[in-house]
TIMI-2910 file (N, C-alpha, C, CB; in pm, 1 decimal, decimal comma, always signed):
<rs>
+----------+----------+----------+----------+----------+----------+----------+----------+----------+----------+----------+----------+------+
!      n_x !      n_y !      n_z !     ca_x !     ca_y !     ca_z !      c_x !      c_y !      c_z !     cb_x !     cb_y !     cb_z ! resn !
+----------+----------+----------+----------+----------+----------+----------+----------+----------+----------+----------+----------+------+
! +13503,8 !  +9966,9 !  +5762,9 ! +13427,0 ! +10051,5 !  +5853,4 ! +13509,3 ! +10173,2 !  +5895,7 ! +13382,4 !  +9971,4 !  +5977,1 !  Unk !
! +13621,8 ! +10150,7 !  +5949,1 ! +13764,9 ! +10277,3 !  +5953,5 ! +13735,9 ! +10341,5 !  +5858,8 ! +13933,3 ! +10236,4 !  +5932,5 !  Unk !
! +13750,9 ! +10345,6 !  +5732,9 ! +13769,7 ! +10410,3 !  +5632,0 ! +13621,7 ! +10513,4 !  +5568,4 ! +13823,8 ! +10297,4 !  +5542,0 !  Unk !
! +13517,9 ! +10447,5 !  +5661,6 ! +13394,9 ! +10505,3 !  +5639,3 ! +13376,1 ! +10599,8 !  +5753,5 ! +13284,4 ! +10402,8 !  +5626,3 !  Unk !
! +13435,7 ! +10610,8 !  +5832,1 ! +13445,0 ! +10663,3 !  +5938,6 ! +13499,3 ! +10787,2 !  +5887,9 ! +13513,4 ! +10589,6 !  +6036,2 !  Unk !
! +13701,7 ! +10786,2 !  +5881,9 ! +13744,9 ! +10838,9 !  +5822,1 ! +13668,9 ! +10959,2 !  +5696,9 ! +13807,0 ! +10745,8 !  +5802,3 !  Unk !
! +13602,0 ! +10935,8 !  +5615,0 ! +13584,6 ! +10951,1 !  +5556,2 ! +13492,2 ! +11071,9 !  +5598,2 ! +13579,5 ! +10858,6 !  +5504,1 !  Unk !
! +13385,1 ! +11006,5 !  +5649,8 ! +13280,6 ! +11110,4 !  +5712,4 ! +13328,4 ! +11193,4 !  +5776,2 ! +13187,1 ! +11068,3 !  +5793,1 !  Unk !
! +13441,4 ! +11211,9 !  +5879,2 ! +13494,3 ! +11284,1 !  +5969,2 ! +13599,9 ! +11441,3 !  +5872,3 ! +13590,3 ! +11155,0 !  +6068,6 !  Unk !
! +13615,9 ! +11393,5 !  +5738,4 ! +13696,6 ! +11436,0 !  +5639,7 ! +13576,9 ! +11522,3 !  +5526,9 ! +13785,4 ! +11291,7 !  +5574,6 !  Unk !
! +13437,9 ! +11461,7 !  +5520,8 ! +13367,6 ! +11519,9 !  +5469,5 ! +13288,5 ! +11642,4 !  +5549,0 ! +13306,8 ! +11430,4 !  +5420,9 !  Unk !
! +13321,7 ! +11617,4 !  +5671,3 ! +13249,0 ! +11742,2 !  +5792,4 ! +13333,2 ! +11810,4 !  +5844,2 ! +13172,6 ! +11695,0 !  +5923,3 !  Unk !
! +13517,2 ! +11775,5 !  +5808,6 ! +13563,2 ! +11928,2 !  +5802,8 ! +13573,2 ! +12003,9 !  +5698,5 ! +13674,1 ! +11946,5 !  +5844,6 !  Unk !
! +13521,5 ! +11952,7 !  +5575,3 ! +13545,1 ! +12030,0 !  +5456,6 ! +13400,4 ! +12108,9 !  +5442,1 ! +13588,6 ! +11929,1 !  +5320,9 !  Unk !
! +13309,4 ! +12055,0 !  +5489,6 ! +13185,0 ! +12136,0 !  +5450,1 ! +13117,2 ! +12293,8 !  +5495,8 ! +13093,2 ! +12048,0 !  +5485,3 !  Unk !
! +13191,1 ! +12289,3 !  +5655,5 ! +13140,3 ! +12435,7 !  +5699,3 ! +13278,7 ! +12553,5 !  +5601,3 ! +13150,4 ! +12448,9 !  +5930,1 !  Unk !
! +13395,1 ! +12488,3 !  +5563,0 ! +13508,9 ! +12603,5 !  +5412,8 ! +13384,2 ! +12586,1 !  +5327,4 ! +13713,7 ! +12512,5 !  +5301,5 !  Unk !
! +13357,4 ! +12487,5 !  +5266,5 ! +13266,1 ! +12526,6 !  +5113,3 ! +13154,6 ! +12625,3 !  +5187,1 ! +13169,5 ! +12356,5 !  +5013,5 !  Unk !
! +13051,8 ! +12614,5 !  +5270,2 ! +12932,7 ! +12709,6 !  +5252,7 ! +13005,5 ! +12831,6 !  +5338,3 ! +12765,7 ! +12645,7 !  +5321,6 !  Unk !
! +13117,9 ! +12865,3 !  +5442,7 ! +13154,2 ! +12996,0 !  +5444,0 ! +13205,3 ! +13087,5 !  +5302,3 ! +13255,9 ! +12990,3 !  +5541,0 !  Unk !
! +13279,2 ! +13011,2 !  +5228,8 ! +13319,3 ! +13060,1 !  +5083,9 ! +13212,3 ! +13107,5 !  +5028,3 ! +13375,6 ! +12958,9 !  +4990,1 !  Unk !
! +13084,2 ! +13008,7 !  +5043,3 ! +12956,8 ! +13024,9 !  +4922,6 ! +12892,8 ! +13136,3 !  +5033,2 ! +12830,3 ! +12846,7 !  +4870,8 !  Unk !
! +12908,9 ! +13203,2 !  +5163,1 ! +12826,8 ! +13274,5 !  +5231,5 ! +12937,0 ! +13368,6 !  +5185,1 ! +12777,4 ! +13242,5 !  +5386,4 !  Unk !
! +13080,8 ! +13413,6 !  +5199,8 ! +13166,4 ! +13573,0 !  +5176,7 ! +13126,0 ! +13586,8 !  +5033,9 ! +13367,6 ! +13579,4 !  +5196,4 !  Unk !
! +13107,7 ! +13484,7 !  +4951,3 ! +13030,2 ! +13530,6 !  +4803,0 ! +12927,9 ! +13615,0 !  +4809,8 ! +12966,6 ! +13419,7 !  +4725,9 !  Unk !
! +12825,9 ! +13603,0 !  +4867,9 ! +12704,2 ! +13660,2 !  +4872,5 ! +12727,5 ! +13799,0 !  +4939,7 ! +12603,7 ! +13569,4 !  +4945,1 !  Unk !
! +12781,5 ! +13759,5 !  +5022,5 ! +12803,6 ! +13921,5 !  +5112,6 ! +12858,7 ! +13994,2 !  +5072,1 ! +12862,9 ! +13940,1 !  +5228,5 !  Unk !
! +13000,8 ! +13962,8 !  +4934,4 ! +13121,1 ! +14041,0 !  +4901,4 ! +13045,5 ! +14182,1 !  +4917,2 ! +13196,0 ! +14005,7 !  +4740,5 !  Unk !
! +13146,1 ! +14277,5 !  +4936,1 ! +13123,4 ! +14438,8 !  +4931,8 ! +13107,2 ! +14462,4 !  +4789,1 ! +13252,7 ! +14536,2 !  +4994,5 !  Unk !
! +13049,0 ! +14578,8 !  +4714,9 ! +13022,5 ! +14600,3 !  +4615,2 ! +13183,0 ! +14675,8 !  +4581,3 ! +12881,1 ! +14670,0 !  +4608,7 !  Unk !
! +13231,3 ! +14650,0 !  +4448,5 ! +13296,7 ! +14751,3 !  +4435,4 ! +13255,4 ! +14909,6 !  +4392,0 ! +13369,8 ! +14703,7 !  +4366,8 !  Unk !
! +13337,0 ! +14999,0 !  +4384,2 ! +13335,3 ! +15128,6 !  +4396,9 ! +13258,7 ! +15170,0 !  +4252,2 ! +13487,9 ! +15186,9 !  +4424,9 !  Unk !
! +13316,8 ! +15089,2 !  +4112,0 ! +13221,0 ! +15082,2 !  +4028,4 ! +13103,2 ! +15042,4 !  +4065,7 ! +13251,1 ! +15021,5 !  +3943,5 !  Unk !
! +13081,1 ! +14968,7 !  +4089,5 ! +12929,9 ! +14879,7 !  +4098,6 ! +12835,6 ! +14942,6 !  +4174,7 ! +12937,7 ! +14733,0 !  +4167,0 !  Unk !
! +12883,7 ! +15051,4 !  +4292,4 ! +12793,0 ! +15121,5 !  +4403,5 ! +12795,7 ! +15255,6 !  +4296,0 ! +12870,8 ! +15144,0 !  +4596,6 !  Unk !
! +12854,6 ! +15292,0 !  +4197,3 ! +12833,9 ! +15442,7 !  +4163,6 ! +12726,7 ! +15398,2 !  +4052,7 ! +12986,2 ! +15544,6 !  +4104,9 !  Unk !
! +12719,3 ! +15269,0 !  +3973,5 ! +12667,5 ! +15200,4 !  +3854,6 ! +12526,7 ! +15253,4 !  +3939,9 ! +12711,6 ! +15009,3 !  +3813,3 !  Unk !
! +12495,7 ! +15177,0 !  +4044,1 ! +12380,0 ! +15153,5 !  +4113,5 ! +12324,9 ! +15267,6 !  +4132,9 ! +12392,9 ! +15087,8 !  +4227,0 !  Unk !
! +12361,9 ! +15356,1 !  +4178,4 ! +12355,3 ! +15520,3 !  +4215,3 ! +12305,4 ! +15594,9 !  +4090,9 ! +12513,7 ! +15588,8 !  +4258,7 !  Unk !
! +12368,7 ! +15564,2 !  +3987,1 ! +12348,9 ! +15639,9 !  +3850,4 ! +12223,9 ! +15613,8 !  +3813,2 ! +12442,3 ! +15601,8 !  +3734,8 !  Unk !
! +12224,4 ! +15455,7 !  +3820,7 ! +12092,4 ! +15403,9 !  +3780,9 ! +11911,3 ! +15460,1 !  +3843,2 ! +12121,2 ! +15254,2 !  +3822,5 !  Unk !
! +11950,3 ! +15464,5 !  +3968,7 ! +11848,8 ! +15505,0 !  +4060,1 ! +11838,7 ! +15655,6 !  +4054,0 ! +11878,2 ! +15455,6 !  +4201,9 !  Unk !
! +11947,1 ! +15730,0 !  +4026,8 ! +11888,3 ! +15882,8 !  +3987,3 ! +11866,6 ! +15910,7 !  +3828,0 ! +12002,1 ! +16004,0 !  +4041,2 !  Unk !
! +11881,4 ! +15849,7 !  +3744,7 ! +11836,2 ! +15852,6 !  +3616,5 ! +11710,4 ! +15850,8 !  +3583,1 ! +11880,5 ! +15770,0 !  +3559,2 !  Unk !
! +11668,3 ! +15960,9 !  +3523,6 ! +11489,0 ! +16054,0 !  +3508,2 ! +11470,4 ! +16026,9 !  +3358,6 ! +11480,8 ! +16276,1 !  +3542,0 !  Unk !
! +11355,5 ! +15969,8 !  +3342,6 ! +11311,6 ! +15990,9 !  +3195,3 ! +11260,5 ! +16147,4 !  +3139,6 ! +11186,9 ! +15888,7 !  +3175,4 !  Unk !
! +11326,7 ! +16185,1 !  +3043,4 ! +11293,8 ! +16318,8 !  +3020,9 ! +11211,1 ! +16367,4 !  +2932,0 ! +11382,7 ! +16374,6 !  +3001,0 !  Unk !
! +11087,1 ! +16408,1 !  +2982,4 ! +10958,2 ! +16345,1 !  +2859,3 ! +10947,8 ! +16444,2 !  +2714,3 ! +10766,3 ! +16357,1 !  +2946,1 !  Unk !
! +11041,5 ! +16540,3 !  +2710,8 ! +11031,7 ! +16613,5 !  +2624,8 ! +11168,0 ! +16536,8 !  +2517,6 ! +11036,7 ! +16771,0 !  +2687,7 !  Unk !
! +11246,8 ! +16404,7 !  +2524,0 ! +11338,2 ! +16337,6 !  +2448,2 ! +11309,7 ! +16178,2 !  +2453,0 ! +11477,6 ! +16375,7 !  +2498,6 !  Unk !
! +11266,1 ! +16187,6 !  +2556,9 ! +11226,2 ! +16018,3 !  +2605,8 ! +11150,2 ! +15925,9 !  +2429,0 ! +11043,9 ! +16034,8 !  +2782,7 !  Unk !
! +11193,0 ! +15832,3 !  +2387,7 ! +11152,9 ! +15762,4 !  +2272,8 ! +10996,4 ! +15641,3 !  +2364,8 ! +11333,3 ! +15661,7 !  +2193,2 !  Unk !
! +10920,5 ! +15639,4 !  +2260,5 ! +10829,6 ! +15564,6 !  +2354,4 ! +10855,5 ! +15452,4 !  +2403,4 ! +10723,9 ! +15542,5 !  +2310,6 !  Unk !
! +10945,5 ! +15361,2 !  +2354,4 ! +11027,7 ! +15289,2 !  +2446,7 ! +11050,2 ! +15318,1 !  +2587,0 ! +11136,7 ! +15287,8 !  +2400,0 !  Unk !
! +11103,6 ! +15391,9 !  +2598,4 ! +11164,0 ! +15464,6 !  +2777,1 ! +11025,1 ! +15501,9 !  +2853,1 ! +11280,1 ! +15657,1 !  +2765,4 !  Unk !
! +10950,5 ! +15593,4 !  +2754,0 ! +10801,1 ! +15610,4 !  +2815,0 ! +10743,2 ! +15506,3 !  +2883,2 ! +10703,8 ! +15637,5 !  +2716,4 !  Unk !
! +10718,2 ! +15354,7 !  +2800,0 ! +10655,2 ! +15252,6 !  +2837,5 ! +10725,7 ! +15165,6 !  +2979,4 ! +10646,7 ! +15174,3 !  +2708,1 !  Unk !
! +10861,8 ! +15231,1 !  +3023,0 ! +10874,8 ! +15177,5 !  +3128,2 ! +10820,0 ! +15214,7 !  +3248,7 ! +10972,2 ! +15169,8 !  +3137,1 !  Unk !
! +10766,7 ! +15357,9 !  +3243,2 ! +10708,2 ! +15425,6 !  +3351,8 ! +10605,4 ! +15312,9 !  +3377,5 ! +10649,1 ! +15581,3 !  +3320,7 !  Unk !
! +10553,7 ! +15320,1 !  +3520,0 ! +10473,3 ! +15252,4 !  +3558,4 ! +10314,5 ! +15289,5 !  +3507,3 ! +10501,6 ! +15253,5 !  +3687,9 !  Unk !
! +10232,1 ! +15161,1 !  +3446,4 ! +10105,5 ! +15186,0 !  +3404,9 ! +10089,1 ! +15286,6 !  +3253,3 ! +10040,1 ! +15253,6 !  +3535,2 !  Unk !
! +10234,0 ! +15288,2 !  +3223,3 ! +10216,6 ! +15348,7 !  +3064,0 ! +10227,2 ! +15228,2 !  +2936,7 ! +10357,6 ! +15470,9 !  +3033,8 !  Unk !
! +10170,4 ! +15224,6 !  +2872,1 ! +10187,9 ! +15146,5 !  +2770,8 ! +10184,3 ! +15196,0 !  +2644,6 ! +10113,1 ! +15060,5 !  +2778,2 !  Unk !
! +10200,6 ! +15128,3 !  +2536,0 ! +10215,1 ! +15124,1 !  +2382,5 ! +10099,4 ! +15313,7 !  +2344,7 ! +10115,4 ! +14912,6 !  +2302,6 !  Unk !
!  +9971,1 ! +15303,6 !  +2420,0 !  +9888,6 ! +15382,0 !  +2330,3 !  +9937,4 ! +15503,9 !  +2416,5 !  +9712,2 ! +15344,7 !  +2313,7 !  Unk !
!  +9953,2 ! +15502,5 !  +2542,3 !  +9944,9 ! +15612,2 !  +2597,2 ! +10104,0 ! +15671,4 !  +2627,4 !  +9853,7 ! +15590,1 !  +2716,7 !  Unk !
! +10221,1 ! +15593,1 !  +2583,7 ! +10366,9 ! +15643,6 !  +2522,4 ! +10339,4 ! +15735,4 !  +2391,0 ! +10470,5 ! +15501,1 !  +2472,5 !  Unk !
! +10254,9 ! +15644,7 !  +2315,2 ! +10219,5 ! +15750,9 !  +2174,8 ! +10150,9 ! +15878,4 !  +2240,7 ! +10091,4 ! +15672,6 !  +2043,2 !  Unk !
! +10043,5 ! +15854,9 !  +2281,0 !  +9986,5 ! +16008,3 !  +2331,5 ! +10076,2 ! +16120,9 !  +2375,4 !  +9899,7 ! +15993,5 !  +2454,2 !  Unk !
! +10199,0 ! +16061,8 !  +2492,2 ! +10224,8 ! +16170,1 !  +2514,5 ! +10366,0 ! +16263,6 !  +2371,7 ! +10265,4 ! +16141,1 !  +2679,5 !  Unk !
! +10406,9 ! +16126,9 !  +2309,2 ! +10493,5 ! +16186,2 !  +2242,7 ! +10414,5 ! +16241,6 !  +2129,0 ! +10603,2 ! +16102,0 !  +2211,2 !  Unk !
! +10262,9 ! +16217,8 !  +2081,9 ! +10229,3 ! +16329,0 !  +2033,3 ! +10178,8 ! +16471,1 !  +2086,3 ! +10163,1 ! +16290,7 !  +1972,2 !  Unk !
! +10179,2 ! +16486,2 !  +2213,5 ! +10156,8 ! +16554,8 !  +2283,4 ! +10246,1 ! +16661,5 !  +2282,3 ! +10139,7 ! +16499,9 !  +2373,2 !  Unk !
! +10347,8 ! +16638,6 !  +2327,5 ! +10489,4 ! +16662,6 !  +2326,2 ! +10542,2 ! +16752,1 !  +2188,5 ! +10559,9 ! +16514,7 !  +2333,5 !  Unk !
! +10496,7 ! +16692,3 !  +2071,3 ! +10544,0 ! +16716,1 !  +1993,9 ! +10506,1 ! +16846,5 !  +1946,6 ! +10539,2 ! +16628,9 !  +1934,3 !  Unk !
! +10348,0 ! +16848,3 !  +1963,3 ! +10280,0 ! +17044,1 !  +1988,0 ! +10312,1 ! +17133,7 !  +2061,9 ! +10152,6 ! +17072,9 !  +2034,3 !  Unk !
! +10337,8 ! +17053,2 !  +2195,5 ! +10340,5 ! +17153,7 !  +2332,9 ! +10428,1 ! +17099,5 !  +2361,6 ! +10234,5 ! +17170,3 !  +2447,5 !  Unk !
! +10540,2 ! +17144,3 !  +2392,8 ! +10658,5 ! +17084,9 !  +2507,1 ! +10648,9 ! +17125,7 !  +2624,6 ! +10798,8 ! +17116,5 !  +2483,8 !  Unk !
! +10689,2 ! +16966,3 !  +2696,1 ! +10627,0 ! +16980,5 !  +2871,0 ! +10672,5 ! +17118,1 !  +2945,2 ! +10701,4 ! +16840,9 !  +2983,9 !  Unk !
! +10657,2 ! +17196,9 !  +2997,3 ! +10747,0 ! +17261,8 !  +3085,6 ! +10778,2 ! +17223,2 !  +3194,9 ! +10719,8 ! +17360,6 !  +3108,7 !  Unk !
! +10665,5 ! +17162,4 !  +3252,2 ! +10703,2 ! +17106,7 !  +3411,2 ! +10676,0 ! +16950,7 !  +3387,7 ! +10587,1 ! +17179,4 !  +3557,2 !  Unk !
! +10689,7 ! +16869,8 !  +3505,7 ! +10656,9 ! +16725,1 !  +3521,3 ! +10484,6 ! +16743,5 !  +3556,9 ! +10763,3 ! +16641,8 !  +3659,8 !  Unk !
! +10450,2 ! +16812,3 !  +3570,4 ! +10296,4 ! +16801,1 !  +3619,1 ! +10208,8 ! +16842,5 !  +3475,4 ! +10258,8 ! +16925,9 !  +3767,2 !  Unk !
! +10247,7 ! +16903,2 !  +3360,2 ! +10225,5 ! +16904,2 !  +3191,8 ! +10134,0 ! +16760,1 !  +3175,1 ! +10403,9 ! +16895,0 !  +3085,9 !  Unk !
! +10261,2 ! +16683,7 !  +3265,7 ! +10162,2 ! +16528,5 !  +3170,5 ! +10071,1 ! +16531,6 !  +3224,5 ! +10202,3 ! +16357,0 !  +3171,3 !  Unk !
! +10004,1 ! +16535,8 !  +3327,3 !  +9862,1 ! +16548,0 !  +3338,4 !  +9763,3 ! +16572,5 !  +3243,0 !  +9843,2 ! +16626,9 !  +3409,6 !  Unk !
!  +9825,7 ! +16697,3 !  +3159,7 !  +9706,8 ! +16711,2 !  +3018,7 !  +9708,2 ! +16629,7 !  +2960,5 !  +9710,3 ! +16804,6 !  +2913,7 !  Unk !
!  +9748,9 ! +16542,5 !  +2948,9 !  +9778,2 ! +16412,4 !  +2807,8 !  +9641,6 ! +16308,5 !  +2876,0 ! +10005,7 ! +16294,1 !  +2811,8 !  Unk !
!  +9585,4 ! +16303,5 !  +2788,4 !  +9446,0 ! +16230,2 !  +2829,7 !  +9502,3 ! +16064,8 !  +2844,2 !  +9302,8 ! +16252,6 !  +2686,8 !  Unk !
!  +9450,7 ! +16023,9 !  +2973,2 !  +9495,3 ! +15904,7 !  +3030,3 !  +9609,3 ! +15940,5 !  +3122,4 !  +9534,9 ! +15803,7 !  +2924,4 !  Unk !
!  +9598,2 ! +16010,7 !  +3164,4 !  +9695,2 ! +16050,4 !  +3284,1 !  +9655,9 ! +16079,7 !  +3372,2 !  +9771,7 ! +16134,3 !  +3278,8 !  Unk !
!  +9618,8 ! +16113,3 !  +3516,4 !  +9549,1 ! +16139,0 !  +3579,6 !  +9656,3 ! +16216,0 !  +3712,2 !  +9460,0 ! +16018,7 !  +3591,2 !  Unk !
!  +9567,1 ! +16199,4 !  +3887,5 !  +9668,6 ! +16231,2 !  +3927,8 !  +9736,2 ! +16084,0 !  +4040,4 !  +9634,4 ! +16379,5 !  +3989,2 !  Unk !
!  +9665,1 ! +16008,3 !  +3979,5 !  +9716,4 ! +15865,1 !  +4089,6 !  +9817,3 ! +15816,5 !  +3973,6 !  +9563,1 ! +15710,5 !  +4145,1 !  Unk !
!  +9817,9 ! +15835,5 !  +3847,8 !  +9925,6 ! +15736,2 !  +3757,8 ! +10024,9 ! +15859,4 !  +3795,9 !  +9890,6 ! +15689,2 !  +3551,3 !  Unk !
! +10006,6 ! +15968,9 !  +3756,5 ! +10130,5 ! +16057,1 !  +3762,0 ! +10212,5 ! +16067,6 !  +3916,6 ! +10077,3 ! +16210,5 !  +3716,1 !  Unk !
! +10134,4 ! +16033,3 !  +4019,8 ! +10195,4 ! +15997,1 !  +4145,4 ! +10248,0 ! +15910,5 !  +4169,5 ! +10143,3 ! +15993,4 !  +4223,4 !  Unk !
! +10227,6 ! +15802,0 !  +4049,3 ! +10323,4 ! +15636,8 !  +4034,6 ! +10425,2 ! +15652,2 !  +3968,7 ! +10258,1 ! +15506,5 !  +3955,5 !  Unk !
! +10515,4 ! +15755,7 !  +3888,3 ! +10638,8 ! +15789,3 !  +3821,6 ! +10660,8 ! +15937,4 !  +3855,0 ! +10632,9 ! +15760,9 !  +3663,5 !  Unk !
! +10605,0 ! +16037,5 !  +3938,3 ! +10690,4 ! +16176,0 !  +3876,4 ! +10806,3 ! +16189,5 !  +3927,9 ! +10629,7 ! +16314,9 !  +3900,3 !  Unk !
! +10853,3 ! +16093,5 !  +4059,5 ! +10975,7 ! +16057,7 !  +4082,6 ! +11093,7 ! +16019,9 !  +3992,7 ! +10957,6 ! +15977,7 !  +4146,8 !  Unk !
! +11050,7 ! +15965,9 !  +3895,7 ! +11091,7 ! +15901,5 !  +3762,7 ! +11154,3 ! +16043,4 !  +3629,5 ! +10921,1 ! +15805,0 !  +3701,8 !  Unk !
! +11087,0 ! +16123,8 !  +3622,7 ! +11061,0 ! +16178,0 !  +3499,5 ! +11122,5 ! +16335,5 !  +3577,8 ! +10875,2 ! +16156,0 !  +3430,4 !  Unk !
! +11116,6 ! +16385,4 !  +3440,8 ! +11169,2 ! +16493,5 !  +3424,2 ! +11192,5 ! +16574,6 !  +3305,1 ! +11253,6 ! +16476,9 !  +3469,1 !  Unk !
! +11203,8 ! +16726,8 !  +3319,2 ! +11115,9 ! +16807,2 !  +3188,9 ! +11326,4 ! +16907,6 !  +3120,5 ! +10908,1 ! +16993,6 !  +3302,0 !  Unk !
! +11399,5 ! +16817,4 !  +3154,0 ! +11507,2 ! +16919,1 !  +3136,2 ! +11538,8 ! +17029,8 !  +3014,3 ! +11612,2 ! +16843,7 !  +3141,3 !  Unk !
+----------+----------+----------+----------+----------+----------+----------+----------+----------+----------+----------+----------+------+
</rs>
């Protein structure tokens, strides 16, 4: 019974070290790479006059037919501005208000 005692008293000082360890994990600070990684990522514009329809189809509400549209689009007329895609049939102005944050005509 001592030894079960013991025991328990030995398992409840070890447990609040394991979940503070498993809580400074979660919280660690980002390093200096990892916050500029993040940064890069979030200002990075698809540029619809190079963009492969791959990259196209990530924009929101673009898919397979309407990535093709614009890169044939594109391929006659090059965008000048971000508001261009509008002419590309299936574009409108509520989808183009869901990525022009996204995109860009460099």
């Amino acid at each position: 019974m001592k030894t079960v005692v013991v025991f328990l008293l030995a398992a409840l000082m070890v447990l609040p070290v394991a979940f503070n360890a498993a809580a400074a994990e979660k919280e660690a600070p980002k390093t200096e790479a990892q916050a500029t990684e993040g940064q890069a990522q979030a200002t990075d514009k698809i540029n619809l006059n190079t963009a492969d329809a791959a990259q196209l189809e990530s924009l929101p509400g673009v898919g397979p037919a309407l990535a093709g549209a614009i890169v044939a689009y594109r391929e006659a007329t090059p965008f000048q501005s971000i508001e261009d895609i509008k002419k590309v049939k299936g574009i409108g102005d509520k989808k183009f208000e869901g990525f022009k944050d996204m995109i860009t005509v460099e």
